[in-house]
N, C-alpha and C positions, 0 to 999 in steps of 0.2 A: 504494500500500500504506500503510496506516496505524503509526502510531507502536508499538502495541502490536502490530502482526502483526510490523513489520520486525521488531522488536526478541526477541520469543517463537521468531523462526524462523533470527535472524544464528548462524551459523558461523565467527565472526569478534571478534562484542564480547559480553564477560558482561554480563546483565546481572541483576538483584535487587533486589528490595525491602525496606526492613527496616521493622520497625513501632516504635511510640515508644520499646519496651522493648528494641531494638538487637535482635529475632529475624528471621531469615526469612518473610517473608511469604508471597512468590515468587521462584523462579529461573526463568530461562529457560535449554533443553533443554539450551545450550551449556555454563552454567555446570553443572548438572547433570552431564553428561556426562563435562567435565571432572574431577568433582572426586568422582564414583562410587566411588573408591578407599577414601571415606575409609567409607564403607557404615553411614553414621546418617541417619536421616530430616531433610533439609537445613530444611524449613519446619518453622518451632518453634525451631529451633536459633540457636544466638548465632552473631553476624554474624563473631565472628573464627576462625570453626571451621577457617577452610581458608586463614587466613593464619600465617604465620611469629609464632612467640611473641614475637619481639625487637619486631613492627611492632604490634604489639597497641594502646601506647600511642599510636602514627599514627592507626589505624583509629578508637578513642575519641575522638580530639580533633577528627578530622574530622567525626566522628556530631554532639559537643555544641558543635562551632559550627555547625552547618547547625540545630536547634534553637534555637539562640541568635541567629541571623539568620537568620533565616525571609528565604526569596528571595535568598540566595546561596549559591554554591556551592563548591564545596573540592576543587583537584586535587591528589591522593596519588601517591606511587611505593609500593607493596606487596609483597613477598614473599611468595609462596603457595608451599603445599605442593604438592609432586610424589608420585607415583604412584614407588615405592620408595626414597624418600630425598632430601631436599634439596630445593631453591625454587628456583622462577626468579621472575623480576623483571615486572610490571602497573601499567599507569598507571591512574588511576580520576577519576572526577569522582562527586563527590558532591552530590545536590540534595535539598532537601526536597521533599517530595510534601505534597499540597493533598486535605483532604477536598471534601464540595459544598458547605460552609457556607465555604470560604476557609480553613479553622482547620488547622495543620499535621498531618498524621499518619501520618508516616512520612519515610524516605529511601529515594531511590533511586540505586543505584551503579552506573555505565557503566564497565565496563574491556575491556581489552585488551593482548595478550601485550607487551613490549615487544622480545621478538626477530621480529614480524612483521617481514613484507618489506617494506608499503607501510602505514608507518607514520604519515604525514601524511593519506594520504589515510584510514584509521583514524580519525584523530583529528578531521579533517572529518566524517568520518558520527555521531562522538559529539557533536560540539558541535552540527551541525545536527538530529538524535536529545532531544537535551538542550532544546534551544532550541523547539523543540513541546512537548514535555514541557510546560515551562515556561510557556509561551502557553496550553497545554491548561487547566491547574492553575491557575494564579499568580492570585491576585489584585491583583498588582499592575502597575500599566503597563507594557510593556514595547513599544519602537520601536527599528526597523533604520534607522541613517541613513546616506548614503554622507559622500563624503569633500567632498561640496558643498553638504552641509546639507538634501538631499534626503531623504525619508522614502521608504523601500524599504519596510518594512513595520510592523506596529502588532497589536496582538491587542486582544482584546474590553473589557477592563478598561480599557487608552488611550485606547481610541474613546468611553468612560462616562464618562473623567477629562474629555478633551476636549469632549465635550458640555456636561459640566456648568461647565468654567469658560470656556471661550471661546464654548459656543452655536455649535457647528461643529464639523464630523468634518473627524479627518486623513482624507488623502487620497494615495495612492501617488504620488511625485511633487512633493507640494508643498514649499517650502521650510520649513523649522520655524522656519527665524528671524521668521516671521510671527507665530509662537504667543509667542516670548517676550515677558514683562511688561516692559514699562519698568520700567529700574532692577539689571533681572536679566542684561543682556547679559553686562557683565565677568564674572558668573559663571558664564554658558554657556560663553564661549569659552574660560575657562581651563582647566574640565573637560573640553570637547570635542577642543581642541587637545592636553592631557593624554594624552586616551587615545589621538589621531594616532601619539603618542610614543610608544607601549606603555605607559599608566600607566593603573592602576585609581583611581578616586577617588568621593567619597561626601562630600556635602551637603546638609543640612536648609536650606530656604527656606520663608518665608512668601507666602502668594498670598489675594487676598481673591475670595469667588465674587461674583456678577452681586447675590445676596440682601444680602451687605453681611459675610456668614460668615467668618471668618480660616479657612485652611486651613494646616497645616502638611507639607509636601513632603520626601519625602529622596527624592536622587537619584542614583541609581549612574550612573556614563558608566564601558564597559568598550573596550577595542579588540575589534573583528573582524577578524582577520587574513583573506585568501586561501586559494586549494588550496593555495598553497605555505609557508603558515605564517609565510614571510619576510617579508609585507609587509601592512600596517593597510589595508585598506578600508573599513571604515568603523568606527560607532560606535555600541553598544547601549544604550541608556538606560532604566533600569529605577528605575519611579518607583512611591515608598511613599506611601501616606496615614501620615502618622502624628501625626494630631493630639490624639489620646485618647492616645496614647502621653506624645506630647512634655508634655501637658497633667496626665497622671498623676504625671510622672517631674517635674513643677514643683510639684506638691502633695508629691511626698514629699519635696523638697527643702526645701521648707518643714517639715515636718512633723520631718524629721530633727533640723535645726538647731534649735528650739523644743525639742524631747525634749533631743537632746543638755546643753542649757544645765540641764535641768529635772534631768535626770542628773549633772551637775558641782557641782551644788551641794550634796548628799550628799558627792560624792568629795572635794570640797575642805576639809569639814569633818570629813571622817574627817582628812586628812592635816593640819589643825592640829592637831585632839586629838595622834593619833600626834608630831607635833613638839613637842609640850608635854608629852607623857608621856617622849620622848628627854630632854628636860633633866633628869629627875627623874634620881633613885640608883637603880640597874639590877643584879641578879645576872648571871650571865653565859647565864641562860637564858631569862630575860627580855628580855636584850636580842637574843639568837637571834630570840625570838619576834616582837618590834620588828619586827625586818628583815623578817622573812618578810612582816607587815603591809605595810612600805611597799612592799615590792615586789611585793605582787599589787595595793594601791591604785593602782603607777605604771602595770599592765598594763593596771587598769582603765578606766583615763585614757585609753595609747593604742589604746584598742581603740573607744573612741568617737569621738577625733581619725580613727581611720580609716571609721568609719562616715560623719561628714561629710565627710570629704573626696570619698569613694566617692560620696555623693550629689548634691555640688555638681558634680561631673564628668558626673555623669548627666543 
């Protein structure tokens, strides 16, 4: 059964799409069904129609980081409305969805009751649910490795990456320590072993292709736990191009700093004038006035110290 049929036909997990404007796109029958009570047309409708007003702020923050990192994903606890009064409690994973040009346009939300009986094994069907999703959509790499460095699986975008910089497809099976660049091991293993550990982590590296091209790389390593949730088998590695990015966000970094300095030198000779006009003889409303000056001059200042700072970060 396919990703969209299971998911259009589960009795079991909600699920829903939202479009860039946070509305319904689609539900599926379950979520529909469920949530019949509230008797407004679901598709069109804002995504927090049928959660708890208090969790409103959750549900937004989950939306504009799944926009804001395209290609990862965001697990919620939600309150939803009930059918005559009061909430009960939904776990949710949040993922962005992928048009056919790669470009984001939309989320998609996987939950489920949090008083089911077989709650783990729930939460295996969303992640493995998720993780096609994901493969289906993503433009970005994505590889299932176990706990020996073996590669369990890979979707179409890994096999493109791989082609193009090593001139060789992965292969179910093979070990990946063969694909790392000299130079890059300490950083494999510390990300790898990380996520042995239950940790999420993220990395930009440089790799140069076979033509002589820099490419710039981020690379998520997540843990894969078991049926039983209790224990890491292996480790998903979800890998970005982002070299137009990384390369954009070095031009405005530039671009910042130059402006900035091009902007302080106006502000600075406001704030001598203002201190040369302080020493003169002042009425008391004049020097009201003063103040007000230096103090939206000081805001001025720091409101472009925070503009650089925001950029060198970036």
């Amino acid at each position: 059964m396919s990703t969209a049929s299971f998911l259009h036909n589960s009795q079991r997990i909600y699920f829903a799409k939202l479009d860039i404007f946070g509305k319904y796109s689609y539900v599926n029958t379950y979520f529909a069904t469920q949530f019949a009570f509230l008797q407004i047309d679901l598709l069109g409708a804002s995504g927090t129609v049928a959660a708890h007003p208090r969790d409103y702020d959750i549900f937004h923050a989950a939306l504009d980081k799944c926009f804001e990192e395209a290609g990862s994903s965001r697990n919620v606890v939600l309150r939803m409305l009930k059918e005559g009064g009061g909430c009960f409690l939904t776990e949710w994973e949040f993922s962005p969805s992928f048009n056919a040009n790669g470009k984001p346009d939309g989320v998609c939300c996987m939950g489920f009751n949090t008083n089911d009986a077989s709650l783990n094994q729930l939460r295996l069907e969303m992640k493995l649910q998720s993780l096609k999703m994901i493969s289906d959509s993503s433009s970005d790499g994505i590889l299932l490795l176990d706990k020996n460095y073996k590669i369990v699986a890979h979707n179409r975008p890994a096999e493109n990456l791989s082609l193009e910089l090593y001139k060789k497809q992965y292969l179910p099976g093979d070990d990946f320590r063969k694909y790392i660049r000299p130079g890059a091991e300490h950083q494999f293993y510390r990300q790898f072993n990380a996520a042995l550990l239950g940790t999420v982590s993220e990395e930009v590296f440089e790799m140069v292709k076979p033509n002589g091209n820099i490419v710039a790389l981020k690379v998520q390593m997540t843990p894969v736990y078991d049926d039983s949730e209790s224990a890491v088998s292996g480790v998903a590695m979800i890998t970005k191009d982002v070299t137009v990015i990384q390369d954009l966000s070095n031009r405005l970094n530039t671009i910042s700093v130059m402006q900035s300095h091009q902007i302080r030198r106006p502000v600075a000779n406001m704030m001598s004038l203002v201190n040369l006009i302080d020493g003169t003889k002042l009425d008391d409303r004049e020097k009201e006035y003063l103040q007000l000056l230096k103090t939206s001059i000081n805001q001025l200042e720091e409101e472009i110290r925070q503009i650089v700072n925001t950029a060198r970060k970036g």
